[in-house]
C-alpha positions as CSV (number, residue, x, y, z in Angstrom):
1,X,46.1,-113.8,-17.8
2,X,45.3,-112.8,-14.0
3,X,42.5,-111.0,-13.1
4,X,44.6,-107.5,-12.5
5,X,45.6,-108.0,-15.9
6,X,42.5,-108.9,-17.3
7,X,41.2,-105.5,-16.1
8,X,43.3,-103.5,-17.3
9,X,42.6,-105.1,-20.5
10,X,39.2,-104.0,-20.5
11,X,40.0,-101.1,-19.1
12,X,42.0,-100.1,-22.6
13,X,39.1,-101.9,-24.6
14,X,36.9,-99.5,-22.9
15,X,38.5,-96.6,-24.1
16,X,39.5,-98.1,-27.8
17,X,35.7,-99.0,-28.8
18,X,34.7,-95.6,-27.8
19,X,32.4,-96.8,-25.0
20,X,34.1,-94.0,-22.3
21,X,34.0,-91.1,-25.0
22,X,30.6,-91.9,-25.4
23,X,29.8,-91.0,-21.7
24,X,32.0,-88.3,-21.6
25,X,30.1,-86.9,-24.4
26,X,26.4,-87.2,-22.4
27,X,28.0,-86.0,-19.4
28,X,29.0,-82.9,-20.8
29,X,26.0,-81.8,-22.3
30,X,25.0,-80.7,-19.0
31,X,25.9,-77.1,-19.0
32,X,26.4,-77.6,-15.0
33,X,27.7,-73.9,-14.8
34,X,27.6,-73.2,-10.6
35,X,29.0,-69.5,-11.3
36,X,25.4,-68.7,-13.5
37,X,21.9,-69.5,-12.2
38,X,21.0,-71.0,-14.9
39,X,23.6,-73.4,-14.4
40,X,21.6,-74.9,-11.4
41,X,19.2,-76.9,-13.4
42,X,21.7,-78.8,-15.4
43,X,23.6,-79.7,-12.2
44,X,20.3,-80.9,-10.4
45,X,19.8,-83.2,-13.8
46,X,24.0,-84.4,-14.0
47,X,23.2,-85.2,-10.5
48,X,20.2,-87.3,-10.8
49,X,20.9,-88.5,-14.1
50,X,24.2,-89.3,-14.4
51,X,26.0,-89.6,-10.9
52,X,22.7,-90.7,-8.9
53,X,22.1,-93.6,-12.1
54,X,25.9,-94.8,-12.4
55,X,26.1,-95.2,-8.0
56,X,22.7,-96.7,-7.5
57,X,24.5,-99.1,-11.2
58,X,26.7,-99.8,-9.0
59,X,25.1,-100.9,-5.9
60,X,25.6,-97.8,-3.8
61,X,22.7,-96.0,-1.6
62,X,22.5,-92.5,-3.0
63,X,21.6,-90.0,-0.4
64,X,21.4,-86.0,-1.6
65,X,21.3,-82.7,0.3
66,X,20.3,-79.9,-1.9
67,X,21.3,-76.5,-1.1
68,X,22.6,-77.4,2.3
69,X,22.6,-75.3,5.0
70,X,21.3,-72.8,2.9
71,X,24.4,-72.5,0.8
72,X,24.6,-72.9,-3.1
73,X,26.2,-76.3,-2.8
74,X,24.8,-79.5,-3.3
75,X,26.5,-82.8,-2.1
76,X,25.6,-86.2,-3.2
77,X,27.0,-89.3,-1.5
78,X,27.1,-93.0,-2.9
79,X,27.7,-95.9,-0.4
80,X,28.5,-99.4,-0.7
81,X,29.6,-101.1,1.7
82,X,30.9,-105.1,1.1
83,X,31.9,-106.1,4.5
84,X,32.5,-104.0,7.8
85,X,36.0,-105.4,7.7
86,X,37.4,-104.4,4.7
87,X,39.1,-101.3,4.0
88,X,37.0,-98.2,3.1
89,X,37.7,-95.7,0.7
90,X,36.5,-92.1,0.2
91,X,36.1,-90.8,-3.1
92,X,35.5,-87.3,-4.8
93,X,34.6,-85.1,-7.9
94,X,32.4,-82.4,-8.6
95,X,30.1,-81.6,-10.5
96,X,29.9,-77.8,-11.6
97,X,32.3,-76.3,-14.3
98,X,33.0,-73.1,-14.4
99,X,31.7,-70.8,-17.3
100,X,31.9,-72.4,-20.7
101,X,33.0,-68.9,-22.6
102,X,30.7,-70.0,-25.3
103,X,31.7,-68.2,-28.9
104,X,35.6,-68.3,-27.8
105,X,36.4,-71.7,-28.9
106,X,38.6,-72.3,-31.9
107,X,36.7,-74.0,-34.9
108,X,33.6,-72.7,-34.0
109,X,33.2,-75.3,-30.9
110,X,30.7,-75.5,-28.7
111,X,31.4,-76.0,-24.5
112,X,28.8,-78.4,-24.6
113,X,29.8,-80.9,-27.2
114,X,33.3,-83.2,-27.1
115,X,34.8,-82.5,-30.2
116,X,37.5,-84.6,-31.2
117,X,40.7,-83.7,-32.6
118,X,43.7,-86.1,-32.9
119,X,44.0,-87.2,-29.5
120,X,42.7,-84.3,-28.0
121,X,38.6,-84.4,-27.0
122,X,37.5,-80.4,-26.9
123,X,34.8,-79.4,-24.4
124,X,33.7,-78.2,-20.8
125,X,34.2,-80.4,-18.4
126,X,36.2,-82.7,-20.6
127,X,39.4,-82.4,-17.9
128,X,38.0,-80.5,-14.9
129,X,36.1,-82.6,-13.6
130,X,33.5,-84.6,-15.4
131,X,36.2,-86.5,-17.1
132,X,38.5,-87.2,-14.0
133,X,35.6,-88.7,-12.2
134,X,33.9,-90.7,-14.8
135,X,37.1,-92.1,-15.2
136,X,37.3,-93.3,-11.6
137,X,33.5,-94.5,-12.0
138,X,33.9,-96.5,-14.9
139,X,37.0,-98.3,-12.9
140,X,35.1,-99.3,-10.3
141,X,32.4,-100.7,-12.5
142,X,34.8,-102.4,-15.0
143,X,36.0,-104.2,-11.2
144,X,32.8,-105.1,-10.3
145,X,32.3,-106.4,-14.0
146,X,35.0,-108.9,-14.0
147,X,35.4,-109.9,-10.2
148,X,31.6,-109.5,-9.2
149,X,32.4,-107.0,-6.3
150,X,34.9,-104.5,-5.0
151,X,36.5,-105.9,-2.1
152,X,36.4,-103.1,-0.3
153,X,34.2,-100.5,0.7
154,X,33.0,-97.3,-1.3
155,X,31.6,-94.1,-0.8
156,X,32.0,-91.7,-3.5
157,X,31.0,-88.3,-2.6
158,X,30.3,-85.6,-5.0
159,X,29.6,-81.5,-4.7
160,X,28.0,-79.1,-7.1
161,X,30.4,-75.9,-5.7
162,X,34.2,-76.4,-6.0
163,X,34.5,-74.1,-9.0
164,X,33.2,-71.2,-6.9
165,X,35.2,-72.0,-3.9
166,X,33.2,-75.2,-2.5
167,X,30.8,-73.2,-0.1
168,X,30.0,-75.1,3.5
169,X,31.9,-78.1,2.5
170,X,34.1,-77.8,5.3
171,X,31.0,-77.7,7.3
172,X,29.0,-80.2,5.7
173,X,32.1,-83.1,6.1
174,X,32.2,-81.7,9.9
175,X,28.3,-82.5,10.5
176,X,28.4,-85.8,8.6
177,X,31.9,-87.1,9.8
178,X,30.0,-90.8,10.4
179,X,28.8,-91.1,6.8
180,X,32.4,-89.6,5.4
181,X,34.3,-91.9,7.5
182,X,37.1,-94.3,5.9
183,X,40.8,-95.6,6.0
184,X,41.8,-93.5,2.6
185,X,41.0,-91.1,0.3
186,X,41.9,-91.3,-3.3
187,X,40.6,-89.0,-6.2
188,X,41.3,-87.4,-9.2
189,X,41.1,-83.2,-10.2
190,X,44.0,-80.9,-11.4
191,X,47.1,-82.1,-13.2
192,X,49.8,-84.3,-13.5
193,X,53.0,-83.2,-13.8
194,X,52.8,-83.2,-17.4
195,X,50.8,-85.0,-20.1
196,X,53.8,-88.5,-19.8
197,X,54.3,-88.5,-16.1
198,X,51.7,-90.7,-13.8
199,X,51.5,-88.7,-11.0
200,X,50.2,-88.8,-7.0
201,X,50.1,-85.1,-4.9
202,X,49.3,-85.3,-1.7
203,X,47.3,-81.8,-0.6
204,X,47.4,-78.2,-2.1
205,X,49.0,-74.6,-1.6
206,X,46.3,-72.8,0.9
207,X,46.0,-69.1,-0.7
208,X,45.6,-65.6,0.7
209,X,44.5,-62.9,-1.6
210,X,44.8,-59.2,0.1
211,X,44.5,-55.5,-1.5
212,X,46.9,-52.8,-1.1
213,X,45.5,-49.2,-1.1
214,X,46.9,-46.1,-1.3
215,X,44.2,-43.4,-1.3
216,X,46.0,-40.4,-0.7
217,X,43.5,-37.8,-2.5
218,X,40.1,-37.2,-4.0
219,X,41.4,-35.7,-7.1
220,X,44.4,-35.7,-9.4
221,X,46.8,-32.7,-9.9
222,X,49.0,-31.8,-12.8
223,X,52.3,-33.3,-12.6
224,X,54.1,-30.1,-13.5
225,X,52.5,-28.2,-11.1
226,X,53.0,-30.5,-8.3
227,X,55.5,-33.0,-8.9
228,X,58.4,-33.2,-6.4
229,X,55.4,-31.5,-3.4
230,X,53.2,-34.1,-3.3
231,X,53.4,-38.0,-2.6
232,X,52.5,-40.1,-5.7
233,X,50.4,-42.9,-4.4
234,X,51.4,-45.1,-7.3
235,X,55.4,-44.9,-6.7
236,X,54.7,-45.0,-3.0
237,X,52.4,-48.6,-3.5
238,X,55.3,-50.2,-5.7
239,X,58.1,-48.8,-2.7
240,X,55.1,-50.9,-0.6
241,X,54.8,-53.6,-2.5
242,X,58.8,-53.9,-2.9
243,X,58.9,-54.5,0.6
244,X,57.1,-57.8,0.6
245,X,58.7,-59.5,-2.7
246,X,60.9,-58.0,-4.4
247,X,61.5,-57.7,-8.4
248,X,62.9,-61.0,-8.9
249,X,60.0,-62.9,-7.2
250,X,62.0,-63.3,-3.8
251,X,59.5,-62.5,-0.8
252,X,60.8,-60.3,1.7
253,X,59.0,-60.2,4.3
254,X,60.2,-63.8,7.2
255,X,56.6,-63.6,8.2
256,X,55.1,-64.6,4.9
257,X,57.5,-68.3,4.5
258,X,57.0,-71.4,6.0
259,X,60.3,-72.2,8.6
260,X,61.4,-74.6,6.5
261,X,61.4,-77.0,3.6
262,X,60.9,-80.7,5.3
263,X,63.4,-83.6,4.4
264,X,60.7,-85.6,3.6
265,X,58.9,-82.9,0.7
266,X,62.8,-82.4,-0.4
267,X,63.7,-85.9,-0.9
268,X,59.7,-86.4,-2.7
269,X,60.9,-83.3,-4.7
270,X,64.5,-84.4,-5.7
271,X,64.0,-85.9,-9.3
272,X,61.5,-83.5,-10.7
273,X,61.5,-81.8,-13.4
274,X,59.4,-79.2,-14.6
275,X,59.4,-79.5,-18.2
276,X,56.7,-77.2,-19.9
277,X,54.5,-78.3,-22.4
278,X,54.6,-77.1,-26.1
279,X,51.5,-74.5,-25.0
280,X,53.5,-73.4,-21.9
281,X,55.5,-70.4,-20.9
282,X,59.6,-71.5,-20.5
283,X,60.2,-71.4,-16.9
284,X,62.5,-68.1,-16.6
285,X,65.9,-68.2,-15.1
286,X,67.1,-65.9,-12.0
287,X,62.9,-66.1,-11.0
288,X,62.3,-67.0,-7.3
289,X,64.4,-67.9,-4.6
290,X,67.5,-68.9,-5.8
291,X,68.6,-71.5,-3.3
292,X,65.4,-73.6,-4.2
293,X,65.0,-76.1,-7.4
294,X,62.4,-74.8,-9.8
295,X,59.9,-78.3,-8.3
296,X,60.8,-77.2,-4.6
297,X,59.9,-73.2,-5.5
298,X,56.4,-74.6,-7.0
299,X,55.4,-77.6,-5.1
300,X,57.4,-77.1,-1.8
301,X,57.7,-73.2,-1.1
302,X,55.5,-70.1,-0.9
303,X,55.0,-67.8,-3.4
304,X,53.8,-63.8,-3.5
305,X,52.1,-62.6,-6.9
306,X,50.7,-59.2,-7.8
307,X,47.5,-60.0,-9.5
308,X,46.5,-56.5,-10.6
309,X,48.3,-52.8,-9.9
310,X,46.7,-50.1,-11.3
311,X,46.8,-45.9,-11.0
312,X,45.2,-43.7,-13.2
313,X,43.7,-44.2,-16.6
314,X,46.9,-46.5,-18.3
315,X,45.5,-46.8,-21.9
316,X,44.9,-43.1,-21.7
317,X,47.2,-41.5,-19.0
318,X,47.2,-37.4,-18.6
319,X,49.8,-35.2,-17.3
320,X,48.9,-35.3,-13.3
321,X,49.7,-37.1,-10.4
322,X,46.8,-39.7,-9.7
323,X,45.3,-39.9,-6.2
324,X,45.0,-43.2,-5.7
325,X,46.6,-46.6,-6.4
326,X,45.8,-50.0,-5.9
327,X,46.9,-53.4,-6.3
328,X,45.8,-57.0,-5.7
329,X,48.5,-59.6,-4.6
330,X,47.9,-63.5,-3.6
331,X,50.1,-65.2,-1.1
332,X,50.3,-69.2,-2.5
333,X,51.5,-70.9,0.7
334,X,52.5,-74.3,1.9
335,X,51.6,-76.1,5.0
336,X,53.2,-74.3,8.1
337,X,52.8,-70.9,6.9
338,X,51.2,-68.7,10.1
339,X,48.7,-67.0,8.3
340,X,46.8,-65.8,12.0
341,X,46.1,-62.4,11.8
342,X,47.7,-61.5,8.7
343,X,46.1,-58.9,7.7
344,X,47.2,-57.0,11.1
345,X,50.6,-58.0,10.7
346,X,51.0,-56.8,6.9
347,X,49.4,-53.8,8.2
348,X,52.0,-53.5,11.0
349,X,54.9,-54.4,8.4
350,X,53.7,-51.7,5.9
351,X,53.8,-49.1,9.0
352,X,56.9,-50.0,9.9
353,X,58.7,-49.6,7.0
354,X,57.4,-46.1,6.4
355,X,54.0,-46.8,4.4
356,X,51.7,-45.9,7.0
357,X,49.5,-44.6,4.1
358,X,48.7,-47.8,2.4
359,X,46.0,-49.8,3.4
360,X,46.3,-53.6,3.5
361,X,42.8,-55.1,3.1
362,X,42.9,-59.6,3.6
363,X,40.2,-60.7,1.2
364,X,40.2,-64.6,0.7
365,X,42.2,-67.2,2.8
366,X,42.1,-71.0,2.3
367,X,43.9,-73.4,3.5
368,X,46.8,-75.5,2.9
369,X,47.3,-78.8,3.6
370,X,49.1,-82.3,2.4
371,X,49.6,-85.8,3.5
372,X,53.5,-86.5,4.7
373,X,55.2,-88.2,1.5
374,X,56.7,-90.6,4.0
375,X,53.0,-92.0,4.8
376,X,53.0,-95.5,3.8
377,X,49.9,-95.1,1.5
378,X,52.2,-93.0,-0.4
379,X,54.6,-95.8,-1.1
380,X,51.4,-97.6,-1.3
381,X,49.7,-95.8,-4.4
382,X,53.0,-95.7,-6.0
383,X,53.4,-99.6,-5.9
384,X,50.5,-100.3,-7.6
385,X,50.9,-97.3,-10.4
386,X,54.5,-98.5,-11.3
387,X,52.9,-101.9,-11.1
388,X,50.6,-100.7,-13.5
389,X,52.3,-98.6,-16.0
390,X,55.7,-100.1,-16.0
391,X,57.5,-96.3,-14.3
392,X,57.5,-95.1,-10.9
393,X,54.6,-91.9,-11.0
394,X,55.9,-88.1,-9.6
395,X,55.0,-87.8,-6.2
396,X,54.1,-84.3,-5.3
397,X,53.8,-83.0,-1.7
398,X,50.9,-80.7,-3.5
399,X,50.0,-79.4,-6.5
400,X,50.9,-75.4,-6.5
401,X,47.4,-74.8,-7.2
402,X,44.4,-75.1,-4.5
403,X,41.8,-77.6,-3.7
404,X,39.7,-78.6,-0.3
405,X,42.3,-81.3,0.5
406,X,42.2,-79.5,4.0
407,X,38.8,-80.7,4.1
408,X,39.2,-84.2,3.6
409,X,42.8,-84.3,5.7
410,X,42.2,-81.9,8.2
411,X,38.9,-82.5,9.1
412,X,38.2,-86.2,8.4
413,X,41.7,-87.2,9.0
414,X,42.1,-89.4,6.1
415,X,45.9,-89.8,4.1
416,X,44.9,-88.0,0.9
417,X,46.1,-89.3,-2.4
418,X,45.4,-87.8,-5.5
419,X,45.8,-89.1,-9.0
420,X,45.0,-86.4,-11.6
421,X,44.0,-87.4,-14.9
422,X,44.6,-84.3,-16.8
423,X,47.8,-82.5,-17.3
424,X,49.0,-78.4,-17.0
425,X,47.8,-77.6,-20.9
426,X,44.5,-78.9,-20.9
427,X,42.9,-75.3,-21.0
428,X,40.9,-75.7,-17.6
429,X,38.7,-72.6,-16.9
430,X,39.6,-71.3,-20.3
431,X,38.3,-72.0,-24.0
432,X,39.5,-74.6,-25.7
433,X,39.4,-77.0,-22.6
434,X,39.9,-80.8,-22.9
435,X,41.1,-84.1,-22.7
436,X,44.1,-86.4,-23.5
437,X,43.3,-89.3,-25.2
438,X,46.4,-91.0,-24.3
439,X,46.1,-90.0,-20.5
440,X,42.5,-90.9,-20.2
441,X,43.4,-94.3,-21.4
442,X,46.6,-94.5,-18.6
443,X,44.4,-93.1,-16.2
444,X,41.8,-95.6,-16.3
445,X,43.9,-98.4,-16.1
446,X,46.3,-96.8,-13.6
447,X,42.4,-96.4,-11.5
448,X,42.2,-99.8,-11.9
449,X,44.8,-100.9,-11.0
450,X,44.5,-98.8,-7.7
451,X,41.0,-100.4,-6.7
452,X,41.8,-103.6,-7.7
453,X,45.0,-103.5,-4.9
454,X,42.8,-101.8,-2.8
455,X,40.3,-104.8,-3.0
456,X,43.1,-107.0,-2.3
457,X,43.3,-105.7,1.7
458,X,46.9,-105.2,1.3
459,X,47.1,-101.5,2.7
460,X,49.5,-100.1,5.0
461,X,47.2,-99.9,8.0
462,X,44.6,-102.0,9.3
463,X,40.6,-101.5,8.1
464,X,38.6,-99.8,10.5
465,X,36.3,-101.4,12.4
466,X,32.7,-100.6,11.0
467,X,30.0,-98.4,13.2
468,X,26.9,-98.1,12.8
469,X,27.4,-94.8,11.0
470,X,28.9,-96.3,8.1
471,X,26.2,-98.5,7.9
């Protein structure tokens, strides 16, 4: 048996004797809420206690800003570095969860303990994140285990905020671009494609969320008195809303869409599926743009969704015309989408088209961004996964969802590759959240599998040459 081989035996020995269950279990214990204050004392112990033990296990230097820059984000990095002239590789996770709805769970479960069903293991954390990044930890000790080192360089950096939109992160990577420095990043958070597919995406949808108001009066008036005199603010916001997607999902307005789908995301895109899980809606026909697969409409295209609409009193309506109306919609958008000024040009749109009256209001905008699937890393990762599992993985531009990929790409300049270990019905944010059994066994051998290439400096470009920052 090689050594790769021998790995990834261990690396399925380490899941079949229990040994990762049973750190999955202590890690999460730690109610690390980062929506609740209370949550900040768990997340100060996970960090010391877990991540600061199992780097510093590992042979890493921990270092640790708390609260940086005044923000409610914490960042812990881990740093081991072999030999300036290997490769380097920049890892991530975090450490917060979002709230654990305690008293929702089915069976009476608690958020805090795993509890294992079948092959599914039940608790907070359990797929977003605690278990994607232990499972990445416990790769890269299971390689130093067996071969005595890495062969590469690591620096695994962690932050206590992503779950309430990873405050000064952006900034913190721009101030410590020496430590963060390296030739790749690869790590693991939202979900495969589903629960059988291996799976590498490449970045993330940016999103813009923006309210649409129309406040046309103080009061309401009786609709049989006035109806057919006065403007109803709740037909004139759907007219409004119509205007920018329309009721089959089709957005309306040029200004809101990319120019085009690239050859490279279409080709990436050509052989996927979207096959919904047994706890999944079906995907409904005649939704969306038409000309686009169901994969390209998702992963490849921009989206508009109204998030909330509301007028009136719905559960209880009376017999007048209400005076206001408003609705919440989120633009999910794809790397070259202009989003400059947007909330002037919706503004401008609405006016044009006759709805001077409605207010557009641009609440939240993040960023989208995602590695070229043409990259050579891509082909890279991919390699070693089929290598590793025996089936080429789904290679997703990005996932239609949102994470600081811009961060990491934009701002460091590093090909992003990420490997999700979880899959779309694990229940994140919700009760009943958890784990795979099955994946978090593939997972860990398809992690090992990755560092162990990674060790054997065959990567598409040439290490860096180390400074003194990395030292």
């Amino acid at each position: 048996m090689n050594l790769r081989n021998e790995i990834l035996a261990a690396a399925d020995e380490h899941v079949t004797s229990g040994a990762f269950l049973n750190g999955l279990r202590t890690a999460v214990s730690y109610p690390s809420e980062s929506g609740k204050p209370e949550g900040r004392d768990a997340l100060n112990a996970y960090l010391e206690e877990i991540l600061t033990q199992s780097l510093q296990d590992m042979g890493c230097r921990v270092d640790r800003w708390d609260r940086w820059d005044g923000s409610d984000n914490s960042f812990l990095l881990g740093t081991r570095v072999e030999d300036p002239g290997l490769p380097t590789v920049l890892c991530y996770g975090h450490a917060d969860v979002v709230d654990g709805h305690e008293g929702r769970w089915a069976a009476g479960r608690s958020p805090w303990e795993v509890s294992v069903d079948g092959g599914h293991w039940y608790g907070r954390g359990t797929a977003d994140n605690k278990g994607q990044h232990l499972v990445n930890l416990a790769a890269l000790r299971l390689l130093l285990a067996h071969q005595g080192k890495l062969g590469f360089n690591l620096k695994f950096l962690f932050e206590c905020g992503e779950e309430i939109g990873s405050p000064k992160l952006a900034e913190f990577a721009a101030a410590q671009q020496g430590l963060l420095s390296a030739d790749v990043f690869i790590a693991s958070d939202g979900p495969r494609l589903n629960a059988h597919t291996p799976t590498i995406f490449l970045g993330a949808r940016g999103g813009a969320s923006f309210e649409l108001t129309a406040a046309l009066r103080p009061s309401s008036y009786h609709s049989g008195n006035w109806g057919g005199l006065i403007r109803n603010p709740a037909t004139t916001l759907a007219a409004a809303i119509g205007t920018l997607v329309d009721g089959h999902g089709r957005i309306q307005l040029p200004g809101l869409l990319p120019e085009s789908l690239p050859d490279s995301v279409r080709r990436a895109l050509a052989d996927v599926r979207i096959v919904p899980g047994r706890e999944d809606p079906p995907v409904d026909e005649g939704w969306g743009d038409a000309s686009l697969s169901p994969a390209e409409r998702v992963y490849g295209w921009n989206t508009l969704e109204v998030l909330a609409l509301g007028a009136a009193d719905v559960d209880n309506p009376v017999n007048a015309i209400p005076g206001t109306a408003r609705a919440i919609l989120q633009l999910r958008f794809v790397t070259g989408t202009d989003t400059n000024n947007l909330e002037s040009r919706l503004q401008d749109h609405l006016d044009a088209m006759g709805f001077g009256m409605v207010t557009a209001r641009l609440t939240t905008v993040f960023p989208a961004s995602r590695l070229d699937p043409d990259n050579p890393w891509v082909a890279w990762a991919s390699n070693s996964i089929a290598e590793t599992t025996g089936t080429a993985p789904a290679i997703l531009p990005n996932i239609g969802g949102s994470l600081p990929n811009h961060v990491f790409e934009d701002i460091l300049g590093l090909p992003t590759l990420w490997v999700p270990h979880s899959y779309p019905g694990c229940l994140q944010h919700a009760p009943n959240e958890h784990m795979l059994e099955s994946i978090a066994r593939e997972g860990l051998k398809i992690a090992c599998g990755l560092f162990h290439d990674l060790g054997r400096a065959q990567v598409p470009v040439p290490a860096h040459t180390l400074t003194a920052a990395h030292a």
